[in-house]
C-alpha positions as CSV (number, residue, x, y, z in Angstrom):
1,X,112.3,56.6,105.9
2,X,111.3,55.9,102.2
3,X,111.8,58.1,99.7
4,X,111.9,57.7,95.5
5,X,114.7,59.8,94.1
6,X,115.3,59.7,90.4
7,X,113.1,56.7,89.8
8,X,114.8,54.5,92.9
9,X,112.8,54.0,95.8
10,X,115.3,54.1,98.7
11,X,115.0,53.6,102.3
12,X,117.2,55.4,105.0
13,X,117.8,55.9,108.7
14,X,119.5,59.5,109.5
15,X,118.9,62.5,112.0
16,X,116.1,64.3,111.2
17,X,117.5,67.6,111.1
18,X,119.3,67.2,107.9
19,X,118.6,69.0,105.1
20,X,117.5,67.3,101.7
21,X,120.9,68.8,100.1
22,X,123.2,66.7,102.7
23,X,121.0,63.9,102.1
24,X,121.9,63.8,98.6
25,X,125.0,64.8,98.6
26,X,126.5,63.4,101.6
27,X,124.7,59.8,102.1
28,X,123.6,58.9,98.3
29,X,127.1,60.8,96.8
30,X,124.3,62.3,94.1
31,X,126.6,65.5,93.9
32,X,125.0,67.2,91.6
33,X,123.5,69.7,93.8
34,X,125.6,72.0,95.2
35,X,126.0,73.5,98.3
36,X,126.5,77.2,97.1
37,X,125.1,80.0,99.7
38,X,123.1,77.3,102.4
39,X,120.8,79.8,102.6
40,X,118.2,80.1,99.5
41,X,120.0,83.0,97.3
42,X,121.5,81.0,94.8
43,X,119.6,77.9,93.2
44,X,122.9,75.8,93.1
45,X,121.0,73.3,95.5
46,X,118.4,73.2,92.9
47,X,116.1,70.2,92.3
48,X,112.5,68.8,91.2
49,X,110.0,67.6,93.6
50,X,107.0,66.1,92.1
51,X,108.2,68.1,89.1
52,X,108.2,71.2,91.4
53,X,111.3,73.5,92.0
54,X,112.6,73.9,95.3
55,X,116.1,74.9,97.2
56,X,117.2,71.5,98.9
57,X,119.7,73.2,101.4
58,X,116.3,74.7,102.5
59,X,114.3,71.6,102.8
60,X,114.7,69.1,105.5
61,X,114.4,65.6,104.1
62,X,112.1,64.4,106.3
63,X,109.4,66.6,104.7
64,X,109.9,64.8,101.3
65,X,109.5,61.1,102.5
66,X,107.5,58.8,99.4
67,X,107.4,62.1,97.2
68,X,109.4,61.8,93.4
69,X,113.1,63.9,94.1
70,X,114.7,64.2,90.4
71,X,118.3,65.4,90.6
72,X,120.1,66.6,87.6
73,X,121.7,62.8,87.4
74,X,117.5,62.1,87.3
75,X,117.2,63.7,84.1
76,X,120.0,62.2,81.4
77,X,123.1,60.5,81.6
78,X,126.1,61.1,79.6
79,X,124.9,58.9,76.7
80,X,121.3,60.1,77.0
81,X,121.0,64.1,77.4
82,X,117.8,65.7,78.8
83,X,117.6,67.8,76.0
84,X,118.0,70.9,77.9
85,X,121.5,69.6,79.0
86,X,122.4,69.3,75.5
87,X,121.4,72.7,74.3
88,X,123.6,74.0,77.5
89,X,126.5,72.4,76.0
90,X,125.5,73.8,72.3
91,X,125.1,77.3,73.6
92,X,128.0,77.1,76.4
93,X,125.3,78.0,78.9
94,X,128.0,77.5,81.2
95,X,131.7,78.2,82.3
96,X,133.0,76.7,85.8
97,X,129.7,74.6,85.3
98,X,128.8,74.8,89.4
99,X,125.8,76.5,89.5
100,X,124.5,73.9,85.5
101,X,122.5,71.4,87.7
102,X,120.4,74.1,89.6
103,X,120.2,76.4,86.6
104,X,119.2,73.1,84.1
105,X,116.6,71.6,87.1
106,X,115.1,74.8,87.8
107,X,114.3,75.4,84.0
108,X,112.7,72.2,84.2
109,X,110.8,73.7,87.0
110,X,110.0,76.8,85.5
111,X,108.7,75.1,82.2
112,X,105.9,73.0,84.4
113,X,105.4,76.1,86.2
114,X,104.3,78.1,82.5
115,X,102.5,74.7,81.7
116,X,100.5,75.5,84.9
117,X,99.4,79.4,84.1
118,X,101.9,80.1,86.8
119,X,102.5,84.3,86.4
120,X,105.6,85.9,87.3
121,X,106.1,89.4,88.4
122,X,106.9,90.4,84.8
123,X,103.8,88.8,83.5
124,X,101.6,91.7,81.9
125,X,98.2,90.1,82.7
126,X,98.5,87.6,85.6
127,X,94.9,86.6,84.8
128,X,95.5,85.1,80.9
129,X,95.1,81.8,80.1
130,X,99.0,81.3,79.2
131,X,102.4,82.7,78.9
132,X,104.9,83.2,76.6
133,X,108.0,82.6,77.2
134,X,109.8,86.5,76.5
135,X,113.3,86.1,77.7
136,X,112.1,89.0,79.9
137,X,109.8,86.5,81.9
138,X,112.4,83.7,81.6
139,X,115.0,85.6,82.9
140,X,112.4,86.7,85.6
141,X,111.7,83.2,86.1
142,X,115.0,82.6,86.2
143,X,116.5,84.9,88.9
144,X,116.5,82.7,91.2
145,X,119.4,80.8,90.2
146,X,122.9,83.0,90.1
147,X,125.6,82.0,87.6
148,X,129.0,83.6,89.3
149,X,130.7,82.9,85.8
150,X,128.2,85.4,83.7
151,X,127.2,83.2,81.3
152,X,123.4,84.0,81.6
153,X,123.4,85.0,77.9
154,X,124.2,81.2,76.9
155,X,121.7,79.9,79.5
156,X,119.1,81.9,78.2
157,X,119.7,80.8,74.6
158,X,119.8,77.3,75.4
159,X,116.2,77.3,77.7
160,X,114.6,79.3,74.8
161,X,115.9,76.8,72.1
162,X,114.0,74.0,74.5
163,X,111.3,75.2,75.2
164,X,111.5,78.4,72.9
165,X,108.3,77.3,71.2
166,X,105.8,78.6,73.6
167,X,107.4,82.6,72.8
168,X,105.2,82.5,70.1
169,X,102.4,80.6,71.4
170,X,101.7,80.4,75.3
171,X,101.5,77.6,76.7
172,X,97.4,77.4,78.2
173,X,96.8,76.4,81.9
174,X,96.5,72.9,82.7
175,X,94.0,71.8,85.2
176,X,95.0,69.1,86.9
């Protein structure tokens, strides 16, 4: 099976059954996803598909064949910080660090998601042609992804210093 993940096209014989989180983790060694819950509660296993947020331990691989997979090593390196990672570090938007990759590639996730007019259940009028980004609606955006450490206050410092700007001008729907 073919499949692109962070830029490298890679092809792969395994048993179908396996979810997209052992696939990473467990035949490419890409272990920045972690297996937290298995079951969906927690957003450790976070990644971007096609730019799109989704639980891998939920996803069987098969269904992501030729599609773009970007895993937290995807987004920087250690000389090169996404610019989200770096504001984690700047605003200690994390402790024990397990649960960073999910928490920084859902944010990624959740800023396309504003970019698209996407509401939230917080959103006062899911019919407007934007967002802003309230830390009410990130942190409703947000809930997805549990930090066991408590250090939600740094994460939410640290997506609203990236992508801050649209709290006082939302972001308008993109059409694509």
């Amino acid at each position: 099976m073919h499949f692109v993940i962070n830029g490298n096209e890679i092809e792969l014989e395994f048993d179908p059954r396996t979810s997209l989180l052992d696939l990473l983790r467990e035949r490419l060694h890409l272990f920045g996803a972690k297996k937290g819950c298995n079951q969906g509660a927690c957003g450790a296993c976070t990644v971007l598909v096609d730019g799109t947020r989704i639980n891998s331990c939920l996803a069987l691989a098969v269904q992501y064949q030729d599609r773009g997979i970007t895993t937290i090593e995807g987004l920087g390196t250690p000389a090169a910080l996404h610019p989200l990672q770096a504001a984690f570090v700047e605003h200690d938007g994390f402790q024990c660090g397990y649960c960073t990759p999910g928490q920084i590639c859902s944010a990624v996730g959740m800023f396309q998601e504003l970019k698209c007019g996407v509401p939230s259940y917080v959103s006062e009028d899911v019919a407007a042609e934007g967002f802003a980004l309230s830390d009410m609606e990130l942190r409703e955006r947000m809930s997805g992804n549990l930090c066991r450490c408590g250090a939600y206050n740094g994460i939410v410092d640290a997506i609203q210093e990236t992508f801050g700007a649209l709290e006082s001008e939302p972001l308008k729907r993109e059409v694509a």
